[in-house]
C-alpha positions in Angstrom: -22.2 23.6 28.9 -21.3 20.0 27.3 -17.9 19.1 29.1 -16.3 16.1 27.4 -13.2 14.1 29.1 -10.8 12.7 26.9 -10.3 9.3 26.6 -7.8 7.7 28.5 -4.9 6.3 26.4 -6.1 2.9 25.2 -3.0 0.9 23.7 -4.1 -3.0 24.9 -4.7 -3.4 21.1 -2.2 -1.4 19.5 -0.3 -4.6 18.2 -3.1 -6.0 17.0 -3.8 -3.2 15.0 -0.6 -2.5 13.5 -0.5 -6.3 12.7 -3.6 -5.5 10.5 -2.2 -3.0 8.9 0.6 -5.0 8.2 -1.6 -7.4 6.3 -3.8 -5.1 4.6 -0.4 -3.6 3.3 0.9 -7.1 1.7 -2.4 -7.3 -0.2 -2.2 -4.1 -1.0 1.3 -5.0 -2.8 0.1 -8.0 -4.2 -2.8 -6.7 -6.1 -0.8 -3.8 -7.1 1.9 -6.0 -8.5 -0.8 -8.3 -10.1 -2.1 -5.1 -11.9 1.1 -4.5 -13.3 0.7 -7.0 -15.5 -1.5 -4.8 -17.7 -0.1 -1.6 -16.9 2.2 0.7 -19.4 5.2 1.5 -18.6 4.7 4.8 -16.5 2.0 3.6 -14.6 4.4 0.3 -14.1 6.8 3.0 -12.5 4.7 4.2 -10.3 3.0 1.4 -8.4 6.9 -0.2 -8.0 7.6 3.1 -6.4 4.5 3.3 -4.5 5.3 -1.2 -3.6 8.8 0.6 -2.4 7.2 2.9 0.0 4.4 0.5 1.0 7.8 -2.1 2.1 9.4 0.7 3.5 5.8 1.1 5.9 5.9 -2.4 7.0 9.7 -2.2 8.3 8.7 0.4 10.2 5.2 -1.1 11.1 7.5 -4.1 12.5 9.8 -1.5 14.3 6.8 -0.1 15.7 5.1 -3.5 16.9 8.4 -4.6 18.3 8.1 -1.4 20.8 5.0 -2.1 21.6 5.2 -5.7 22.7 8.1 -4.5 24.5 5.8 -1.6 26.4 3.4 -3.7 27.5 5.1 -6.3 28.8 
């Protein structure tokens, strides 16, 4: 019988990684709001909502690397 052990928990780069994500998230805003540029008016709606939700994830991105730092210190 093939008994696998789970992986220890392995959070040394969890800052790192929600930095990243933080960054891919800004792009992701900026070419969204470039692209509005030739966008209609619903689909101009919808990518400032979804640029809303995407700010809304990098507060709590921030919140969440702020904890982090804190745990591993």
């Amino acid at each position: 019988m093939n008994h696998r052990k789970p992986h220890p928990d392995d959070r040394s780069d969890n800052v790192e990684k929600l930095q990243s994500m933080v960054q891919n998230t800004i792009e992701n805003i900026e070419e969204a709001e470039a692209s509005m540029e030739f966008s209609s008016g619903e689909q101009r709606k919808q990518i400032e909502e979804k640029n809303e939700r995407r700010r809304e994830s990098i507060a709590a991105f921030r919140e969440e690397i702020k904890n982090e730092a804190n745990a591993q210190k």
